[in-house]
KERO-519075 format. One line per 10 residues: number of its first residue (from 0); their letters; for each residue x, y, z of N, C-alpha, C. Coordinates in Angstrom, 2 decimals. Layout:
BEGIN
NUM = a = X/Y/Z/X/Y/Z/X/Y/Z; ...
END
This chain:
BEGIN
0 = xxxxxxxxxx = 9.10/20.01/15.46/8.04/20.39/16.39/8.59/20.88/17.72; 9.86/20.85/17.67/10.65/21.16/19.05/9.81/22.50/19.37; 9.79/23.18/20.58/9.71/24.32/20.92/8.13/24.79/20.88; 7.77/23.51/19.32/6.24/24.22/19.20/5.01/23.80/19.58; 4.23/23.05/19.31/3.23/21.88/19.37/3.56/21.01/20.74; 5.09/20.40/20.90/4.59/20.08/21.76/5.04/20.43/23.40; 4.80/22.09/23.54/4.96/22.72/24.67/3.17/23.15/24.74; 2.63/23.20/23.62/1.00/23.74/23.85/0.10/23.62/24.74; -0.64/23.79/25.22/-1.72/23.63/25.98/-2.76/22.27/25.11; -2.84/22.60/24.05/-3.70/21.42/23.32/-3.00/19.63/22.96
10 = xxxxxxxxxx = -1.90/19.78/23.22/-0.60/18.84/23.34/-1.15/18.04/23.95; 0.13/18.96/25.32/-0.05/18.83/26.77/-1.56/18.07/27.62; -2.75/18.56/26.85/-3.86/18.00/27.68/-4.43/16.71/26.51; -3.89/16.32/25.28/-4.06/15.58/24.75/-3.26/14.14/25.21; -2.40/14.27/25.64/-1.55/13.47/26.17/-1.85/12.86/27.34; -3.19/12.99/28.28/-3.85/12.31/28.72/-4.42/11.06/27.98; -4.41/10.80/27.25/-5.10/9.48/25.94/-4.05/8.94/25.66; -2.88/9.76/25.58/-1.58/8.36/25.58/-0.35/8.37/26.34; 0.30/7.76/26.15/2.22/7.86/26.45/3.04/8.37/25.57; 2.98/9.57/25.57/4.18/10.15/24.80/5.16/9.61/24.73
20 = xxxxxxxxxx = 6.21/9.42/24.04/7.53/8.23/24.15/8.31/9.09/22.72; 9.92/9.65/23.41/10.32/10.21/22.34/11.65/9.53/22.28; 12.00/8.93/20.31/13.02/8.06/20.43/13.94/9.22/19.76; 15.56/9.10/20.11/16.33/9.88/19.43/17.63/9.06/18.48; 17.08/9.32/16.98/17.82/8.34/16.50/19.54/8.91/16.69; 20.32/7.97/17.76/21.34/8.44/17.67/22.46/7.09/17.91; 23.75/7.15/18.05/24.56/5.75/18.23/25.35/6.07/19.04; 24.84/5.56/20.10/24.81/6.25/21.82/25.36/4.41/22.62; 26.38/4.67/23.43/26.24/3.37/24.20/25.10/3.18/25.00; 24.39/1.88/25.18/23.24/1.89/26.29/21.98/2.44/25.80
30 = xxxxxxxxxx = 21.98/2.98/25.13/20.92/3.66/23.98/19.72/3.07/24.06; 18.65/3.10/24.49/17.00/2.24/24.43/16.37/2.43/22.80; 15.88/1.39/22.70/15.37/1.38/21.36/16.24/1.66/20.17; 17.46/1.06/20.27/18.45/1.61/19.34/18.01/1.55/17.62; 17.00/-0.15/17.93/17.12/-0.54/16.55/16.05/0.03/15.54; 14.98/1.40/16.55/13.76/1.40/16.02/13.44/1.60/14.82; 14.47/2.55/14.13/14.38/3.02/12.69/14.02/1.15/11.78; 15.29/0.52/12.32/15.03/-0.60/11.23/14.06/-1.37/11.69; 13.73/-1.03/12.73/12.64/-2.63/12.89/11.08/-2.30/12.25; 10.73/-0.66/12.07/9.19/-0.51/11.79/9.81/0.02/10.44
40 = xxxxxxxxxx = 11.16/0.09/10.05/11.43/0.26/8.67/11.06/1.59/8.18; 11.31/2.37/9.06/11.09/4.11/8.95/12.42/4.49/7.74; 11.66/5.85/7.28/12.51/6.25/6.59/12.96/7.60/6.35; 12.46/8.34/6.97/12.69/9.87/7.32/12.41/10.45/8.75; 12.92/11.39/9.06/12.71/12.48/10.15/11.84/13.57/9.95; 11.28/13.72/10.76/11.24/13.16/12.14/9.40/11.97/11.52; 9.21/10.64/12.11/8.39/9.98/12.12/7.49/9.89/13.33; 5.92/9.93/13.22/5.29/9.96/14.60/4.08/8.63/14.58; 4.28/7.71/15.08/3.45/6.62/15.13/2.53/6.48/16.73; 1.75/5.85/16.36/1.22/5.41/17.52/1.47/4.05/17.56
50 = xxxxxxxxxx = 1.46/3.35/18.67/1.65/1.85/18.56/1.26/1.50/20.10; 0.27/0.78/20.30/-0.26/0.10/21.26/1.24/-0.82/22.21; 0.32/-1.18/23.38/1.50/-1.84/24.73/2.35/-2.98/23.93; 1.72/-3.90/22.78/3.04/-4.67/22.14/3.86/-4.13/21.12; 3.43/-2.71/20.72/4.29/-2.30/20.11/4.20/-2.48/18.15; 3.17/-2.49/18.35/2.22/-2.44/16.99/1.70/-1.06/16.66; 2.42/-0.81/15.22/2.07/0.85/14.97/0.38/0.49/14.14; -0.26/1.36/14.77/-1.90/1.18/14.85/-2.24/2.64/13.91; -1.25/3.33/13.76/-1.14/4.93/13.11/-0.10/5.60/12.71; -0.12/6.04/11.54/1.01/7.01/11.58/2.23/6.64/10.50
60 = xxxxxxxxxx = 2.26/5.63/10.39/3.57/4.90/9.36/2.99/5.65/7.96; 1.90/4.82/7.60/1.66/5.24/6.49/-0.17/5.73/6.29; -0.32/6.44/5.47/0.64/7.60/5.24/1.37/8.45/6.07; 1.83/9.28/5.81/2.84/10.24/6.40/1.58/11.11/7.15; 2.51/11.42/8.24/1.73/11.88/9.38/2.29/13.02/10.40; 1.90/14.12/10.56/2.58/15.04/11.45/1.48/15.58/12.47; 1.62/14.98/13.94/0.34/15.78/14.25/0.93/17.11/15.28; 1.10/17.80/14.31/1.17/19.33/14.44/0.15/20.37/15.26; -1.32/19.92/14.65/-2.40/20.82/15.12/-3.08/20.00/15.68; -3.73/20.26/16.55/-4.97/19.99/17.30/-5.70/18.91/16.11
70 = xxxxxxxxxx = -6.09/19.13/15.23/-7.27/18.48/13.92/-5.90/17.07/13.96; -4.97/17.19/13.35/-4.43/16.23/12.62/-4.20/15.40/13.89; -3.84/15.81/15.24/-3.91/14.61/16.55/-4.58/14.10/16.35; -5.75/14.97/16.36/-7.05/14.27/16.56/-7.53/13.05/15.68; -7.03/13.37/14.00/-7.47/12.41/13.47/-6.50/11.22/13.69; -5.33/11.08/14.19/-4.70/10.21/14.26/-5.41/9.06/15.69; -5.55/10.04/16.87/-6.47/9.36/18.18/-7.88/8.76/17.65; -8.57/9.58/17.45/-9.45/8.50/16.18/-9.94/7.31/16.15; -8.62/7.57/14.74/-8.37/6.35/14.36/-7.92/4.95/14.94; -7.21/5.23/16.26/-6.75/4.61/16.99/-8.00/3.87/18.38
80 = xxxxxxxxxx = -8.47/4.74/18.23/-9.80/4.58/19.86/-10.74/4.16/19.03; -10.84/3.89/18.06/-12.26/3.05/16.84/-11.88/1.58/17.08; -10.32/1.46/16.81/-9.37/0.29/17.19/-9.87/-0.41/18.17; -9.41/0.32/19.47/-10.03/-0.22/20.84/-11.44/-0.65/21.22; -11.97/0.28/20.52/-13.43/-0.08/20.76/-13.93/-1.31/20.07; -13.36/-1.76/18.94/-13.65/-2.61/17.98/-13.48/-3.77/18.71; -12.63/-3.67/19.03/-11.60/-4.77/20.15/-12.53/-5.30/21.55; -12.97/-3.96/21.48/-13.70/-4.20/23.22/-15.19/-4.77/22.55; -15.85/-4.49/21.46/-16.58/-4.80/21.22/-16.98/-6.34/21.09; -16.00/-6.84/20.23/-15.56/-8.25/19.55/-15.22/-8.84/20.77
90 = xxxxxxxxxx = -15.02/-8.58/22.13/-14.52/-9.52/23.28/-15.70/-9.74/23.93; -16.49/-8.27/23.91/-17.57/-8.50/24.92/-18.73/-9.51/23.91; -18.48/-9.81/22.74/-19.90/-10.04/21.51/-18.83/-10.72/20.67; -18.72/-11.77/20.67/-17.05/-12.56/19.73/-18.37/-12.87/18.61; -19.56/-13.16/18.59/-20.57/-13.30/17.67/-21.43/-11.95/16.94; -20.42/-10.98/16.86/-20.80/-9.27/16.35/-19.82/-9.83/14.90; -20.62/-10.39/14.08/-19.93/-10.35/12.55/-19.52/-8.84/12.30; -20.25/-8.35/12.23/-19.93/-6.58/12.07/-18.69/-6.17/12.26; -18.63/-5.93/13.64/-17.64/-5.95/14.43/-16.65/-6.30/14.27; -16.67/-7.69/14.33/-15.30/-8.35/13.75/-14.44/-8.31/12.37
100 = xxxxxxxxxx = -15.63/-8.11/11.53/-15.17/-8.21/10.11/-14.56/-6.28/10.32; -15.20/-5.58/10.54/-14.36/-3.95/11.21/-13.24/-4.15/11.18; -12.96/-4.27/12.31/-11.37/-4.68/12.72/-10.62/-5.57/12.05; -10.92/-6.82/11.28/-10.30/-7.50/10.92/-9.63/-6.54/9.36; -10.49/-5.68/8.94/-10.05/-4.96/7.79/-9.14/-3.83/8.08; -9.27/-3.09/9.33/-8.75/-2.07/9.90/-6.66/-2.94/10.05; -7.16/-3.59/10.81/-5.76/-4.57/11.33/-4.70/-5.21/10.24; -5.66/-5.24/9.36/-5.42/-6.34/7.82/-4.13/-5.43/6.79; -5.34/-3.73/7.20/-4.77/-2.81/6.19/-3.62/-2.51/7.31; -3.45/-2.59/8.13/-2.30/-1.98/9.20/-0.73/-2.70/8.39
110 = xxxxxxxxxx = -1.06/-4.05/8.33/-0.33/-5.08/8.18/-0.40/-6.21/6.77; -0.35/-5.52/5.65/-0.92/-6.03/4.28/-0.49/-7.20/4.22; 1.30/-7.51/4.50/2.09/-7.91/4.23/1.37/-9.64/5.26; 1.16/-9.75/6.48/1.36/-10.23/7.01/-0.49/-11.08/7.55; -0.80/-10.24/6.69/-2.28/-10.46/7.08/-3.38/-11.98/6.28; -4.33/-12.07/6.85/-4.85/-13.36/6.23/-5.90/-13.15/4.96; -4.92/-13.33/3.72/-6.08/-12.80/2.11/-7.67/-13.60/2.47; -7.85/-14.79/3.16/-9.18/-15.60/3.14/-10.27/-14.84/4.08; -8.92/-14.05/5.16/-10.09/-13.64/6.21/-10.20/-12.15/5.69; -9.25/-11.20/5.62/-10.05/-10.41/4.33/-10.88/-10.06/3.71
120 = xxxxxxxxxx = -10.63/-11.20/2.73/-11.82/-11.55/1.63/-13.47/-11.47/2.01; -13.63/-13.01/3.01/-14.46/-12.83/3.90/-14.93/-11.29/5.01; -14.30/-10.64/5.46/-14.67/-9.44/5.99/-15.40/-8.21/4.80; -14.90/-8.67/3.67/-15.60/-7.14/2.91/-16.92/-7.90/2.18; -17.11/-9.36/2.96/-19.24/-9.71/2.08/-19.44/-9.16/3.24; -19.17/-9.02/4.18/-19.92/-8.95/5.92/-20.77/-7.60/5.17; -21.94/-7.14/5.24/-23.27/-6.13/4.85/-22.71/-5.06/6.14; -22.24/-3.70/6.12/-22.79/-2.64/6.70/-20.79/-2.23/6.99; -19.86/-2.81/6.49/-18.41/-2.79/6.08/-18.27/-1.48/5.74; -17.81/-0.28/6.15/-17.55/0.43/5.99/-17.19/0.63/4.37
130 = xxxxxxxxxx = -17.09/1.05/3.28/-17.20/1.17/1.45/-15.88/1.33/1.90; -15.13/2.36/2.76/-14.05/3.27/2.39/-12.40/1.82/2.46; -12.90/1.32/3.57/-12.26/0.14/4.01/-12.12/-0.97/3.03; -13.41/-1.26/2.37/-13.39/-2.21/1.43/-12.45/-1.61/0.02; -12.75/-0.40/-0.19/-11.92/-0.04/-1.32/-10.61/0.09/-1.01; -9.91/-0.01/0.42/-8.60/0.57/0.58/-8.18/-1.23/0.46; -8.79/-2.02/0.91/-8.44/-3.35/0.42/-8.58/-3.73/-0.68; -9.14/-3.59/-1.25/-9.29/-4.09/-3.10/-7.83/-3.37/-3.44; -7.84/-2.49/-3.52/-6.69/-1.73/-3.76/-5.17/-2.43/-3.42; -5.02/-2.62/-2.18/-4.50/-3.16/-1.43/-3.48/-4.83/-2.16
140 = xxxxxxxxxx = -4.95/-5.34/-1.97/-5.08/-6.56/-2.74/-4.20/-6.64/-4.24; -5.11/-5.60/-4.86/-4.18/-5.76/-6.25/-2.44/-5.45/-6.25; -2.17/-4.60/-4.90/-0.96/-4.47/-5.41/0.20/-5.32/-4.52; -0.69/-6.37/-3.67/-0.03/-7.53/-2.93/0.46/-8.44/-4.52; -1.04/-8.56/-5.39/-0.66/-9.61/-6.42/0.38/-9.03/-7.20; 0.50/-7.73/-7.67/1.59/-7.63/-8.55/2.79/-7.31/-8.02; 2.67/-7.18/-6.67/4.14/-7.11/-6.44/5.08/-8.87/-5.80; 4.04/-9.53/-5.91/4.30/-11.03/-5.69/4.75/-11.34/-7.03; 4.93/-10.85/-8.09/5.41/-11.64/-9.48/6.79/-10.76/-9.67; 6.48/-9.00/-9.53/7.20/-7.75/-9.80/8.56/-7.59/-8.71
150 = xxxxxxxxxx = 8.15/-7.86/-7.42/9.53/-7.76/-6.75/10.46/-9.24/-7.06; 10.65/-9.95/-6.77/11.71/-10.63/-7.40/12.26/-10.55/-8.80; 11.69/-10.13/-9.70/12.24/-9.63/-10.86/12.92/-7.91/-10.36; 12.39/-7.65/-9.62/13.04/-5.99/-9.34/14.36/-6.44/-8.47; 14.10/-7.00/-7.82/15.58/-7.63/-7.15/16.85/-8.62/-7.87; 16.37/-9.94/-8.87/17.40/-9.84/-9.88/18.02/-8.89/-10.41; 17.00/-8.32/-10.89/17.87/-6.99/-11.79/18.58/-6.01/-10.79; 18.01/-5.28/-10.02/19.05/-4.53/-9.08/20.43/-5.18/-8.43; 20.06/-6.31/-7.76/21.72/-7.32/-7.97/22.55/-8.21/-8.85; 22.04/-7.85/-10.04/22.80/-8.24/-11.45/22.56/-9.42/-11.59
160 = xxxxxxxxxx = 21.72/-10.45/-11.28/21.91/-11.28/-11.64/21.67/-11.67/-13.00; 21.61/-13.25/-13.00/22.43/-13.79/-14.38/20.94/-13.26/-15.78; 21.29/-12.37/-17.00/20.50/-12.37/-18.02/18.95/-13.44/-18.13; 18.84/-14.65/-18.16/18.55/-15.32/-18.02/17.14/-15.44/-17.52; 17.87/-15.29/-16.06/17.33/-15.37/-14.97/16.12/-14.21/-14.65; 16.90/-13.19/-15.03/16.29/-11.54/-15.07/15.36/-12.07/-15.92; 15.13/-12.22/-17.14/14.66/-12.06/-18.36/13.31/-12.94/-18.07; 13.75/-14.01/-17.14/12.55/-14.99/-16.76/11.79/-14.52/-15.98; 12.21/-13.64/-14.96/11.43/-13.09/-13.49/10.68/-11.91/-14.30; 11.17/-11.29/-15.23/10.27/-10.26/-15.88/9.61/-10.79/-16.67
170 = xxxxxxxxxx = 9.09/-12.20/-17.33/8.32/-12.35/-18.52/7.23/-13.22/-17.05; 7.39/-13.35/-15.74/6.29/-13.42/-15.00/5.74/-12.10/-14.52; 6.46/-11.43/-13.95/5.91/-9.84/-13.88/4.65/-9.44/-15.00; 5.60/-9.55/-16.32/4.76/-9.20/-17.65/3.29/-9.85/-17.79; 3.51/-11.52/-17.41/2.00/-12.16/-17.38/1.22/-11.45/-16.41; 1.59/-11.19/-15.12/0.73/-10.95/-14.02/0.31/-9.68/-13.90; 1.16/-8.68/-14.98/0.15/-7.53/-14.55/-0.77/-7.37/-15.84; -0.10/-8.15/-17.05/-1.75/-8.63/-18.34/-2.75/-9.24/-17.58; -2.30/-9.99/-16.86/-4.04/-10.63/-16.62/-4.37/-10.08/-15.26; -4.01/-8.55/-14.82/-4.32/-8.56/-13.64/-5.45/-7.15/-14.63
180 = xxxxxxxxxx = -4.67/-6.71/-15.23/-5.64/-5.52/-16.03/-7.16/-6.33/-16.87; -6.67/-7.63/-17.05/-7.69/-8.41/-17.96/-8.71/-8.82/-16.45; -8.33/-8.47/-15.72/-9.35/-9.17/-14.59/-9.77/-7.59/-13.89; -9.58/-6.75/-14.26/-9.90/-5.18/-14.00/-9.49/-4.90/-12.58; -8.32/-5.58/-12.45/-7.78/-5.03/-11.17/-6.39/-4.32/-11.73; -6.02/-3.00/-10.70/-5.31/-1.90/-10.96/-4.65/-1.31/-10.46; -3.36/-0.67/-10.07/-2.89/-0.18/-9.12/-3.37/1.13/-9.18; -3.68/2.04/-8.52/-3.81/3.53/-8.22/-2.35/4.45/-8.81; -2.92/5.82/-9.04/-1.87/6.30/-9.69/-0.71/6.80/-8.44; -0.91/6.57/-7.20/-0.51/7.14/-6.40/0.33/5.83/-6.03
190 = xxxxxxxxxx = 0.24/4.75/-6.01/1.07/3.43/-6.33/2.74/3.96/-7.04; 3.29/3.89/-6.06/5.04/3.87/-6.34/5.32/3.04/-7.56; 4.72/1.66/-7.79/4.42/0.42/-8.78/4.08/1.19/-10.02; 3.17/2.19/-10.14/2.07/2.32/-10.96/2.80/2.30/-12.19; 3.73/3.29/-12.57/4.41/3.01/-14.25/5.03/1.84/-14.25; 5.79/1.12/-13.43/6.17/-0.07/-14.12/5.01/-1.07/-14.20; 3.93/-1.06/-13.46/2.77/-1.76/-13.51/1.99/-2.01/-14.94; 2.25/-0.37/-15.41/1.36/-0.25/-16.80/2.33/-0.69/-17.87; 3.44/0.05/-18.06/4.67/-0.83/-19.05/4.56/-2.26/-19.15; 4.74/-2.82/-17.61/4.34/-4.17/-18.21/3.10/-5.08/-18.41
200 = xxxxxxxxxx = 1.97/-4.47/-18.18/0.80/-4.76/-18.58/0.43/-4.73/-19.94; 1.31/-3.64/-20.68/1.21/-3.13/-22.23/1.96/-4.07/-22.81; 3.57/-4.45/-22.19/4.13/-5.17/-22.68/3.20/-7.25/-22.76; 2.67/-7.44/-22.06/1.88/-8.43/-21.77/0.64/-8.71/-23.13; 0.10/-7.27/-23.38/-1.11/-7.27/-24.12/-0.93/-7.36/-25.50; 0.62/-6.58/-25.78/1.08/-6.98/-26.96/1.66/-8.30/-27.44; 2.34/-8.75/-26.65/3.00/-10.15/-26.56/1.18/-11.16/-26.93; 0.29/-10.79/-26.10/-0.99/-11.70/-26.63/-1.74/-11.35/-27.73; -1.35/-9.85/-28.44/-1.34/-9.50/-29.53/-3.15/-8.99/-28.74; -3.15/-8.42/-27.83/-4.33/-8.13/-27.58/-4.56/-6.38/-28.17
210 = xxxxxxxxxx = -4.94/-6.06/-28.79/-4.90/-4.58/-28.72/-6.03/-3.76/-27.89; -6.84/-4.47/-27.95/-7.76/-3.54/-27.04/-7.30/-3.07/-25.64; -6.74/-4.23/-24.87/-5.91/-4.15/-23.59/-4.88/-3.38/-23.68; -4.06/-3.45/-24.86/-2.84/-2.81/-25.52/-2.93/-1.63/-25.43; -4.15/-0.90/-26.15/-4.68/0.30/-25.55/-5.13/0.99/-24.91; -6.11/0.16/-23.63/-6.36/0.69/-22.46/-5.01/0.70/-21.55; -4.22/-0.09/-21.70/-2.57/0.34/-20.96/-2.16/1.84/-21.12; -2.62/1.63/-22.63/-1.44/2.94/-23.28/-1.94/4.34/-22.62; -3.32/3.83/-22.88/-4.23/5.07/-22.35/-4.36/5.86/-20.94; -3.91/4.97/-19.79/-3.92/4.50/-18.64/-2.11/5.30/-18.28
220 = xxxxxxxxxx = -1.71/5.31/-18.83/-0.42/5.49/-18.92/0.15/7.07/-19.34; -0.48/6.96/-20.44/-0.70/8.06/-20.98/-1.10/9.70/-20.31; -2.43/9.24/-19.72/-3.06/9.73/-18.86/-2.14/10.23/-17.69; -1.56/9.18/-16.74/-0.79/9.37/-15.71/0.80/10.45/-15.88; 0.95/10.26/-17.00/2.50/10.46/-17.18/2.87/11.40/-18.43; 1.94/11.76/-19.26/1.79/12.55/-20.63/2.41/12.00/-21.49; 2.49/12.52/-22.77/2.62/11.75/-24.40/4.02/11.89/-24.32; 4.62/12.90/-24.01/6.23/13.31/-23.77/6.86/12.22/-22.83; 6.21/10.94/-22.15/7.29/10.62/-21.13/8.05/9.81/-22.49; 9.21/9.50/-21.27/10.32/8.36/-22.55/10.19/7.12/-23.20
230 = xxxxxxxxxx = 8.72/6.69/-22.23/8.28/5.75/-22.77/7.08/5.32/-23.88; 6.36/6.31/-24.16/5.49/6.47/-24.38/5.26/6.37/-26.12; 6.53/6.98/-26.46/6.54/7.06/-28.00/6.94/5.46/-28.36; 7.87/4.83/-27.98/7.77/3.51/-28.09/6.92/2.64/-28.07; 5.98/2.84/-26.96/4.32/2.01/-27.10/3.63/2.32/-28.00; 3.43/3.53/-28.84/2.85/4.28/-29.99/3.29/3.44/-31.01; 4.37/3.12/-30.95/4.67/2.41/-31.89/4.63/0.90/-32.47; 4.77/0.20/-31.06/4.66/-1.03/-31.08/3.20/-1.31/-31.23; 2.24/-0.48/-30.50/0.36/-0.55/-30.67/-0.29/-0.74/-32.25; 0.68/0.34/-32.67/0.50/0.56/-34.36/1.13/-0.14/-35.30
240 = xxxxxxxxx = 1.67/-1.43/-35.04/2.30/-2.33/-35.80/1.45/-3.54/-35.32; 0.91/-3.66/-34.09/-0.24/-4.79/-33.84/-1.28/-4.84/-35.07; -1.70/-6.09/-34.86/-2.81/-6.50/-36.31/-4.23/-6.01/-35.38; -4.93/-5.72/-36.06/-6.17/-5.15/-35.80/-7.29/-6.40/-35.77; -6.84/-7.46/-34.23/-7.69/-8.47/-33.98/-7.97/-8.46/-32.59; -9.12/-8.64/-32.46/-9.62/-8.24/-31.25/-9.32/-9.73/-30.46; -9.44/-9.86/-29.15/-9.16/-10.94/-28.14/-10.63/-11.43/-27.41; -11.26/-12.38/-27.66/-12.60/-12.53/-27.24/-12.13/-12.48/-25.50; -13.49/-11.94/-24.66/-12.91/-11.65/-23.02/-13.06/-12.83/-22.77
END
């Protein structure tokens, strides 16, 4: 954006609404903010966040974000001044359920990792919850649970550990994403997770000799990735050697 966007006139007078602040990832003595890349866990160039006076990115991490034009600032400021207001709202009215349950979903999704599943939960009965919010948490949700069984088995195996061990952390993976499909929760296809999600959901349904599940995996999978991926002819196969008994729900 050097040279372009932000020499503009539409920039320039946007930048009344915040503090511009430009970090240069470099390994400089005396250097301010040396550690920023690792601490918000960035991963490409150039990254543009917003992040309020403690330093909480409120925008911009994820998804990927360039505000290039006038529109895409804009939607990023937004998103950010809905924040504030929510905030100002809930201080002046701490008894605005509305309100609170708002922000508490807005803040929640900022911070999946770190956030409270009870208060959550509670924020998406609150009546007049924005739909879009509640679905980015359901979503959300499901892929907190499978990656609570799925990453430590992804980390044995990437540092070798002992057969065993691996073999155990994946036959919990395997339960948790069968009964996460048996409970009709799902990762999105846009989920980094999503094929190993369904592999081992298939692998799960067969192991319970479920075929119906067996096949909504396959199907699910199928769908995402076509009949040609490498995995695919193998599930064909293992589906079609299952006994033809259904699994009461």
């Amino acid at each position: 954006m050097e040279g372009g966007p932000l020499l503009s006139d539409w920039w320039k007078s946007s930048t009344k609404r915040f503090v511009p602040y430009l970090n240069i990832s470099a390994n400089l003595p005396d250097k301010p903010d040396q550690q920023m890349m690792q601490t918000y866990e960035l991963r490409g160039f150039p990254t543009f966040l917003i992040m309020d006076a403690e330093g909480q990115v409120l925008f911009g991490k994820e998804p990927y974000w360039r505000p290039d034009t006038p529109e895409n600032l804009e939607a990023g400021l937004a998103e950010v001044e809905t924040i504030f207001l929510l905030k100002k709202k809930v201080k002046d009215n701490p008894e605005d359920a509305l309100s609170k349950a708002h922000l508490t979903l807005i803040l929640g999704l900022l911070n999946p990792e770190s956030c409270s599943l009870e208060e959550m939960e509670a924020a998406i009965q609150v009546e007049g919850v924005p739909a879009e919010l509640v679905g980015r948490w359901l979503r959300e949700k499901a892929r907190i649970r499978f990656l609570d069984a799925f990453t430590p088995y992804r980390l044995a195996y990437s540092e070798g550990a002992e057969k065993e061990e691996v073999q155990k952390l994946r036959q919990v993976a395997v339960e948790r994403a069968y009964s996460m499909v048996r409970d009709n929760q799902r990762l999105s296809e846009s989920d980094p997770e999503f094929r190993a999600f369904w592999v081992l959901a298939f692998d799960g349904a067969i192991e319970a000799k479920d075929r119906k599940t067996a096949t909504a995996c396959l199907s699910a999978y199928t769908d995402a990735h076509g009949r040609a991926d490498r995995f695919v002819r193998g599930m064909i196969d293992r589906l079609e050697k299952l006994p033809v008994v259904e699994v009461s729900p």
